[in-house]
C-alpha positions as CSV (number, residue, x, y, z in Angstrom):
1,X,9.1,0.4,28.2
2,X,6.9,-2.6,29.1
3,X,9.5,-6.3,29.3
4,X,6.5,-8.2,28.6
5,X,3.6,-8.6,25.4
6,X,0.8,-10.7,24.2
7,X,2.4,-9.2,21.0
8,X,4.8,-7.3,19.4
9,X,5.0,-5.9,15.6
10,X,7.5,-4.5,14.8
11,X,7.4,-1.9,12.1
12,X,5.2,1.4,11.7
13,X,4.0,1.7,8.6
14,X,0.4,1.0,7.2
15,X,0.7,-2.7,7.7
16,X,2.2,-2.8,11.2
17,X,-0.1,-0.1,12.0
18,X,-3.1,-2.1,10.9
19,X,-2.4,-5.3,12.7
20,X,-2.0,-3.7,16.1
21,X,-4.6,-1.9,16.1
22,X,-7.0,-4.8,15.1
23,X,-5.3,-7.0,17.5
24,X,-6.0,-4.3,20.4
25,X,-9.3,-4.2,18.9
26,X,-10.2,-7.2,19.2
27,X,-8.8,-7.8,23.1
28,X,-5.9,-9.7,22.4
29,X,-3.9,-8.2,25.4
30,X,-1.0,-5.9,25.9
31,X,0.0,-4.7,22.4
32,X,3.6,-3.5,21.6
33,X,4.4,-1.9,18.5
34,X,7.8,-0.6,17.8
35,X,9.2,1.7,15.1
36,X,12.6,2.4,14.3
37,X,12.3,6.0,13.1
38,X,8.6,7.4,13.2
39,X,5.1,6.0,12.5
40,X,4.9,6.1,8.4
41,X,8.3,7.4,8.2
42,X,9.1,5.7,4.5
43,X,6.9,4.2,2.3
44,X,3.5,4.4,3.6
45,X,4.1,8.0,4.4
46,X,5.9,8.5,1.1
47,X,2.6,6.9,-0.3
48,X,0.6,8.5,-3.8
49,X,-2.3,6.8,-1.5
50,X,-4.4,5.5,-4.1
51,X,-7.8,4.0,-2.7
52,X,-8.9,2.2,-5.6
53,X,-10.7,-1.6,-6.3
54,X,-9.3,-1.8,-10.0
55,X,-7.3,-5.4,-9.3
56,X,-8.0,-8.6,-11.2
57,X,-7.5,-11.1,-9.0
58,X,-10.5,-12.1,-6.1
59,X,-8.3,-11.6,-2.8
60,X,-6.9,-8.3,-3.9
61,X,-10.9,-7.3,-5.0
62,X,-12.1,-8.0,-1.9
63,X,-9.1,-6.1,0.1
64,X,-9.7,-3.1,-2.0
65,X,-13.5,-3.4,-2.0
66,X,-13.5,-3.2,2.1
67,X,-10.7,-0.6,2.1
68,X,-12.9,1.5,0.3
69,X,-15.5,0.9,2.9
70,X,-13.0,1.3,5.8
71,X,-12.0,4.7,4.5
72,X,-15.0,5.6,3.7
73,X,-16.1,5.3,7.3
74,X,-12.9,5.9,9.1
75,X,-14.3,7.3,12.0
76,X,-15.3,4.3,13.0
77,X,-13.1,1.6,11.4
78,X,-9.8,3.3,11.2
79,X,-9.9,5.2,14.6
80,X,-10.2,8.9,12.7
81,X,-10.8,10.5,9.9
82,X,-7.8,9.7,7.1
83,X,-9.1,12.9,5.0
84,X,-10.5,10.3,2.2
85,X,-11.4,12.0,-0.7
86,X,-13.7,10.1,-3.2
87,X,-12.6,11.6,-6.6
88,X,-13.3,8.3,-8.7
89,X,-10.5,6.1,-10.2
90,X,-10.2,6.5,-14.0
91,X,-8.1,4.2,-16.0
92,X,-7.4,5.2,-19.6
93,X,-7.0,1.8,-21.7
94,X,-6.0,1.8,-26.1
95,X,-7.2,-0.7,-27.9
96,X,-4.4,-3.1,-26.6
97,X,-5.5,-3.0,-22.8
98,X,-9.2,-3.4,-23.7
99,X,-9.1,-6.7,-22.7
100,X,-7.2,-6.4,-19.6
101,X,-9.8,-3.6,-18.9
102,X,-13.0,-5.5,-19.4
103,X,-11.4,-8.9,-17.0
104,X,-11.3,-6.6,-14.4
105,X,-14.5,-4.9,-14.8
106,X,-16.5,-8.4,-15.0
107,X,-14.2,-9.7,-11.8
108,X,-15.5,-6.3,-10.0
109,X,-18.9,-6.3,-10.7
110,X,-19.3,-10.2,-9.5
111,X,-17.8,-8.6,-6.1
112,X,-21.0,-6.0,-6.5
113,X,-18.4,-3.4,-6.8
114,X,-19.8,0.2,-8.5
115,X,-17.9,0.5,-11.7
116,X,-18.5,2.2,-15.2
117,X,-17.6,1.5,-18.7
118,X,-16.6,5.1,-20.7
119,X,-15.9,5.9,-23.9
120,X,-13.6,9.1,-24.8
121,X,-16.7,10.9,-26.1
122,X,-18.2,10.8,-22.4
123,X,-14.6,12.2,-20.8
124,X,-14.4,14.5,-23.1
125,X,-16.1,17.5,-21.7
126,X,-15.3,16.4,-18.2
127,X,-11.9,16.4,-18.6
128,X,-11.0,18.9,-21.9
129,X,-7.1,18.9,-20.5
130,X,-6.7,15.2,-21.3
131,X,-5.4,14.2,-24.7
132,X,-7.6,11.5,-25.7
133,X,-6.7,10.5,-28.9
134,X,-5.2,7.4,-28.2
135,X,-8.0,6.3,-26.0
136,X,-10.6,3.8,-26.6
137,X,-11.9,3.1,-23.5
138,X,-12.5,4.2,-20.3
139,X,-13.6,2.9,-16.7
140,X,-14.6,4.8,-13.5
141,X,-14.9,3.5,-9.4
142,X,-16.8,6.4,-8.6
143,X,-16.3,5.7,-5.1
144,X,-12.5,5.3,-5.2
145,X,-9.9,7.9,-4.5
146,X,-7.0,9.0,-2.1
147,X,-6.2,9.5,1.4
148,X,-3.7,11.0,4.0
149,X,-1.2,8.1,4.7
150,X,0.1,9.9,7.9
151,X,-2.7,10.9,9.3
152,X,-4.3,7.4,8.5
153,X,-1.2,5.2,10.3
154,X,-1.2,7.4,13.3
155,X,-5.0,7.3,13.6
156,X,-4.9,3.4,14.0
157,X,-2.1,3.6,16.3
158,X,-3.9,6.4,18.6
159,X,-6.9,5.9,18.8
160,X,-6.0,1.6,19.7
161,X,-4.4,3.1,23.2
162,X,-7.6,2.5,25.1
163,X,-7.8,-1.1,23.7
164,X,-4.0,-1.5,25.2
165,X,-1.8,-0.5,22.1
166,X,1.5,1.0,23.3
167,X,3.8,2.5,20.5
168,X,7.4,3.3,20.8
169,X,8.5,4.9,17.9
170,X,12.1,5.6,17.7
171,X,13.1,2.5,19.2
172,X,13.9,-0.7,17.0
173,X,14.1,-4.1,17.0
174,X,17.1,-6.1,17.0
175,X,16.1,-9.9,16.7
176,X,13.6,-12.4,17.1
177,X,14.7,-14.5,19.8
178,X,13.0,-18.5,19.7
179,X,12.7,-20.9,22.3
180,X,12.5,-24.5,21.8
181,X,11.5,-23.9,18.1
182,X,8.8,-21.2,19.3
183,X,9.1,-17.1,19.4
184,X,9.9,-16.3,23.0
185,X,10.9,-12.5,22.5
186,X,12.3,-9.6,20.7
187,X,15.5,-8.0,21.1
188,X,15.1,-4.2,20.9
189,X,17.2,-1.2,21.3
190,X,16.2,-1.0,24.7
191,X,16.7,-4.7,25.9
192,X,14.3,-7.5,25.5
193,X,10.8,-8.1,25.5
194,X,9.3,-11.3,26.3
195,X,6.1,-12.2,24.4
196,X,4.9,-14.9,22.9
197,X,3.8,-13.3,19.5
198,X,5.5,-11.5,16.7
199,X,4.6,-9.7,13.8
200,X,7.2,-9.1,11.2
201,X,5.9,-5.9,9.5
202,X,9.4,-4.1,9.4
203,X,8.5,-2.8,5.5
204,X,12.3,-2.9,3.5
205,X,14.0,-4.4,6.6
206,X,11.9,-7.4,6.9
207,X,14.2,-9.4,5.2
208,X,16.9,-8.6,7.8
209,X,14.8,-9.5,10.7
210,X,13.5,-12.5,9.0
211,X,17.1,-13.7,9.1
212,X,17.8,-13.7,12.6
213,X,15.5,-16.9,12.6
214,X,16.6,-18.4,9.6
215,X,13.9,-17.1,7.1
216,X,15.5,-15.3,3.7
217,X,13.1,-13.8,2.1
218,X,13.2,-13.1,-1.5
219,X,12.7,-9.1,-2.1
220,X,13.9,-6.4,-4.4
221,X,13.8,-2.7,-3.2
222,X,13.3,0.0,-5.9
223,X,13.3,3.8,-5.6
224,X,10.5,4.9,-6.5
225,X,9.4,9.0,-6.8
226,X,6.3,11.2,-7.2
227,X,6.5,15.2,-8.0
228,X,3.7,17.7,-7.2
229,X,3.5,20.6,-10.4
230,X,1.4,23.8,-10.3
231,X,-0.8,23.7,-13.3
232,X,-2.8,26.2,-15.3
233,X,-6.3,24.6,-15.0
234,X,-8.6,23.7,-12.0
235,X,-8.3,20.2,-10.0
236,X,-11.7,20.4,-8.6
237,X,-12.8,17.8,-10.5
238,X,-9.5,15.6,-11.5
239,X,-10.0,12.4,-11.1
240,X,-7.4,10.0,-10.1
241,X,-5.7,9.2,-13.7
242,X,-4.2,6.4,-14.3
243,X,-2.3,5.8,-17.5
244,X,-1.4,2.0,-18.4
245,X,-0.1,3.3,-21.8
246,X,2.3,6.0,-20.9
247,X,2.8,4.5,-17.7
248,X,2.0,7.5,-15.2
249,X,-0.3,8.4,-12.8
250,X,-2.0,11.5,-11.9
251,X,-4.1,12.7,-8.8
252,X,-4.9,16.5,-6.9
253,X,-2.5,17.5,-4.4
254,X,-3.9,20.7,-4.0
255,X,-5.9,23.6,-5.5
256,X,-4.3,24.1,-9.4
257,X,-1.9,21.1,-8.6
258,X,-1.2,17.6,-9.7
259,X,0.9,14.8,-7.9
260,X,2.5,12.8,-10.6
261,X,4.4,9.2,-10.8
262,X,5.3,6.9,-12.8
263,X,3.2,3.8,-13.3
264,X,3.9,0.2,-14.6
265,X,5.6,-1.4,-16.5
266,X,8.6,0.3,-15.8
267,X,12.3,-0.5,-15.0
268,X,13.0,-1.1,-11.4
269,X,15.6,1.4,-9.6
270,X,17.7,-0.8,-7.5
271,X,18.6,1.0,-4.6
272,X,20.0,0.9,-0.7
273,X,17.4,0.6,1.6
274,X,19.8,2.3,4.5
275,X,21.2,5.1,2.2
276,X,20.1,6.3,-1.4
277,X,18.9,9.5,-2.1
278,X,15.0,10.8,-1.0
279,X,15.0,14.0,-3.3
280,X,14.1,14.1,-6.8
281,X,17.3,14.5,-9.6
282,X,16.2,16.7,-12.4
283,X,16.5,13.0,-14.6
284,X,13.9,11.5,-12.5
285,X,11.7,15.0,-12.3
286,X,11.9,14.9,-16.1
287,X,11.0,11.0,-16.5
288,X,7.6,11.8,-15.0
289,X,7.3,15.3,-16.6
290,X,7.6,13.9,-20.4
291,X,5.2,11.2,-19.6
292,X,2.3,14.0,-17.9
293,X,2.8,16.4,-20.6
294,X,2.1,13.7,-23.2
295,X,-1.5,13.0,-21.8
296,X,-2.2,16.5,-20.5
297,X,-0.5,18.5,-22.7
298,X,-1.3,21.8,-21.0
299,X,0.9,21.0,-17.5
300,X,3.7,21.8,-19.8
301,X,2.6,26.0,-18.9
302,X,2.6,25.1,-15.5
303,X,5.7,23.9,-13.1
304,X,7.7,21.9,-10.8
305,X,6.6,22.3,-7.0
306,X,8.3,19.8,-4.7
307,X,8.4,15.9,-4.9
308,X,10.2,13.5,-2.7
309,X,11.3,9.4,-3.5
310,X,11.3,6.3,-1.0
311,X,11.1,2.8,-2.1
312,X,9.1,-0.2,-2.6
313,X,9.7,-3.8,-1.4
314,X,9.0,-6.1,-4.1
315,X,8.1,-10.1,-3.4
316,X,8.3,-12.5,-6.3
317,X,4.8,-12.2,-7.7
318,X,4.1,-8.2,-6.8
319,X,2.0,-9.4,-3.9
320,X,2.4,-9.1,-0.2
321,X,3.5,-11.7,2.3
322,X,0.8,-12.2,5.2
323,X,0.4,-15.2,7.4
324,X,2.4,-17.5,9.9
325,X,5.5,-19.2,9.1
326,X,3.7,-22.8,10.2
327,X,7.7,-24.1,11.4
328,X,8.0,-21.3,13.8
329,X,5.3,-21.1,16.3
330,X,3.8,-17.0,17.4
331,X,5.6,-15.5,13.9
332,X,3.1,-14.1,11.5
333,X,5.0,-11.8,8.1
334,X,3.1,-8.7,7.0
335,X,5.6,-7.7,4.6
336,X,6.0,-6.5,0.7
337,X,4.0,-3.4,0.0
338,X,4.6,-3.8,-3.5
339,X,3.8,-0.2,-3.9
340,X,0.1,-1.0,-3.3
341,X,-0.7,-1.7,0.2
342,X,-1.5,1.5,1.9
343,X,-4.4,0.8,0.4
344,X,-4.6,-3.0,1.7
345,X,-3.3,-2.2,4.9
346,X,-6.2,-2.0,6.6
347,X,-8.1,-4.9,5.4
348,X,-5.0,-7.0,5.8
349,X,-4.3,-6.2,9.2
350,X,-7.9,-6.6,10.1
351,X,-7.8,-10.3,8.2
352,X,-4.1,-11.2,9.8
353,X,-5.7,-10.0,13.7
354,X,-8.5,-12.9,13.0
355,X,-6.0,-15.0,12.0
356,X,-3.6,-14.8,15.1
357,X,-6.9,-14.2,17.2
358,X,-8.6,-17.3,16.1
359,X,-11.6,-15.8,14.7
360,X,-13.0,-15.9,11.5
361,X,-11.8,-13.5,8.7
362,X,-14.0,-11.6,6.2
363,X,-11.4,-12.5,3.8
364,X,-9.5,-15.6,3.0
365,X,-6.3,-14.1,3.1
366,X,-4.6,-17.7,3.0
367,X,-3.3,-17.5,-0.7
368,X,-1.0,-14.5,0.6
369,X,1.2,-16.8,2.7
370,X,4.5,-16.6,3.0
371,X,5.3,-20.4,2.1
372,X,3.0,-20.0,-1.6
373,X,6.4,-19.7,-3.3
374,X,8.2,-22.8,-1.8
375,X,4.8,-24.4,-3.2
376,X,5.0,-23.2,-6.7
377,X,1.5,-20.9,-6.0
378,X,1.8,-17.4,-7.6
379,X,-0.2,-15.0,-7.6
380,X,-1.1,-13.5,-11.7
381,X,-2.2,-10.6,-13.0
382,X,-4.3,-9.8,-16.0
383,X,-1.7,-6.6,-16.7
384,X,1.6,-8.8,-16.3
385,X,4.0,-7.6,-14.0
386,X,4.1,-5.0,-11.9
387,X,1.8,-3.5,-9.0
388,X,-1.3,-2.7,-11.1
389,X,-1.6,-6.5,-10.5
């Protein structure tokens, strides 16, 4: 393993994955990227992998607005292609989220975003599973969707070898070690490596390594869960559902299949990040099951396949952490999935490599820093809480 780096992240999951391969990208040297376990071994590769623009505030717009054009030309932006499959993004809304619905769509289309306004007569004969009686209006990305969260993390990772990325997976970091009030090196498994750069992007552990130079991050971790159930009617042409008003989520996973979760709001599941439980009980299997059979009544003929839970790590305001830490000279945080950064992941490691690089960023990414809390500046959403956001 190399002792030296222009930079080390450390983490392999969509954002750690992102920002190495930009920074390789963009000739910033000797790259080192470590993961503990595998690349996208827990939440990104536990991912529903949602690539959708529906956000209401401008930053997250414009992250989701060039994800959809990264994945929609991954060859060339993401190193391969992440199996992107552009369904459309449908959000349900009753009367009470009309408003909510109509913010976003205005804050979309000033971004030049493709987006359509539906009303339950014009779903109807596209989708004559869905109970719609609660429904009064609709809206569609048609150019939104979902892809392969593996295959996507490990294409950035590959395909940035020629540019000088070198992964280690199975091999973690221990520390962040400073000199003089600057980052000097990281302590790994396998001994030290001395580099001048790091990038925090350790997902659920971040916190941890954040400590061992005296930054305590505020996160919650929740368990979080998705099932896949065979179902008695075609998912050619399912979109991606989502369900503010029974909370749930609904996407393909296959031919005559659905992958299922719950959405927000929703309680979060408090969990241990090094030990709690990746299977599905049959409580949390039927938690998602009463919420599916509700909107599309017919799943109830069908059944359970398989499902799986991992966690997300939560900030204070349901929005990732992603910039320097201006005390501590070389440290840059990419941290807080929030459940909805797979998605981000690419734009934000893109933005965070111009950042560290010097060069100028398609996208203002300076209101996701890390200090915005210490200075009272949080980010809102028009749904409340949660990581519709």
């Amino acid at each position: 393993m190399h002792d030296t780096a222009d930079a080390v992240v450390i983490g392999g999951g969509i954002l750690g994955a992102s920002t190495a391969h930009f920074l390789a990208k963009k000739g910033f040297g000797q790259i080192i990227l470590l993961e503990q376990r595998t690349l996208a071994a827990v939440s990104t590769g536990h991912s529903a992998a949602a690539i959708r623009t529906f956000y209401s505030n401008p930053v997250t717009v414009q992250l989701a607005q060039r994800a959809v054009e990264m994945f929609s030309n991954g060859e060339e932006e993401l190193g391969g292609d992440c199996d992107f499959r552009q369904i459309g993004y449908l959000a349900l809304l009753d009367e009470a989220g009309i408003e909510a619905g109509k913010t976003v769509v205005q804050l979309q289309r000033e971004h030049g975003i493709r987006i359509e306004e539906l009303t339950p007569a014009d779903l109807s004969d596209r989708l004559p599973m869905v109970n719609l009686d609660d429904i009064s209006y609709a809206i569609l990305e048609p150019d939104s969707g979902f892809a392969d969260p593996k295959k996507t993390t490990r294409n950035l990772v590959e395909s940035a070898s020629e540019w000088g990325l070198t992964a280690h997976e199975g091999v973690g970091a221990r520390s962040i070690t400073l000199t003089n009030g600057r980052v000097s090196a990281v302590e790994t498994d396998n001994g030290p490596i001395q580099t001048p750069v790091v990038i925090n992007a350790a997902g659920g552990w971040g916190r941890q390594l954040g400590l061992t130079i005296g930054l305590n991050y505020s996160f919650r971790w929740s368990r979080e869960y998705d099932v896949v159930l065979n179902v008695p009617f075609d998912t050619a042409d399912y979109p991606w559902l989502t369900d503010p008003q029974l909370c749930v989520y609904s996407r393909p996973a296959g031919p005559r299949q659905l992958l299922v979760g719950l959405g927000f709001p929703k309680e979060i599941e408090p969990l241990d990040i090094d030990n709690y439980d990746t299977t599905v009980d049959d409580a949390s299997r039927h938690r998602v099951e009463e919420k599916i059979f509700q909107r599309v009544p017919s799943t109830r003929e069908g059944s359970f396949d398989h499902g799986w839970a991992s966690m997300y790590t939560i900030s204070d305001d349901w929005h990732p952490l992603v910039g320097p830490e201006p005390e501590i000279p070389g440290y840059f945080a990419c941290l807080a999935g929030n459940g909805h950064c797979f998605k981000l992941g690419p734009p934000l490691g893109e933005a965070l490599a111009d950042v560290i690089t010097g060069n100028a960023s398609k996208i203002d990414i300076t209101g996701l820093r890390p200090s915005r809390f210490i200075e009272g500046d949080y980010f809102t959403s028009a749904w409340g809480s949660g990581n519709r956001a």
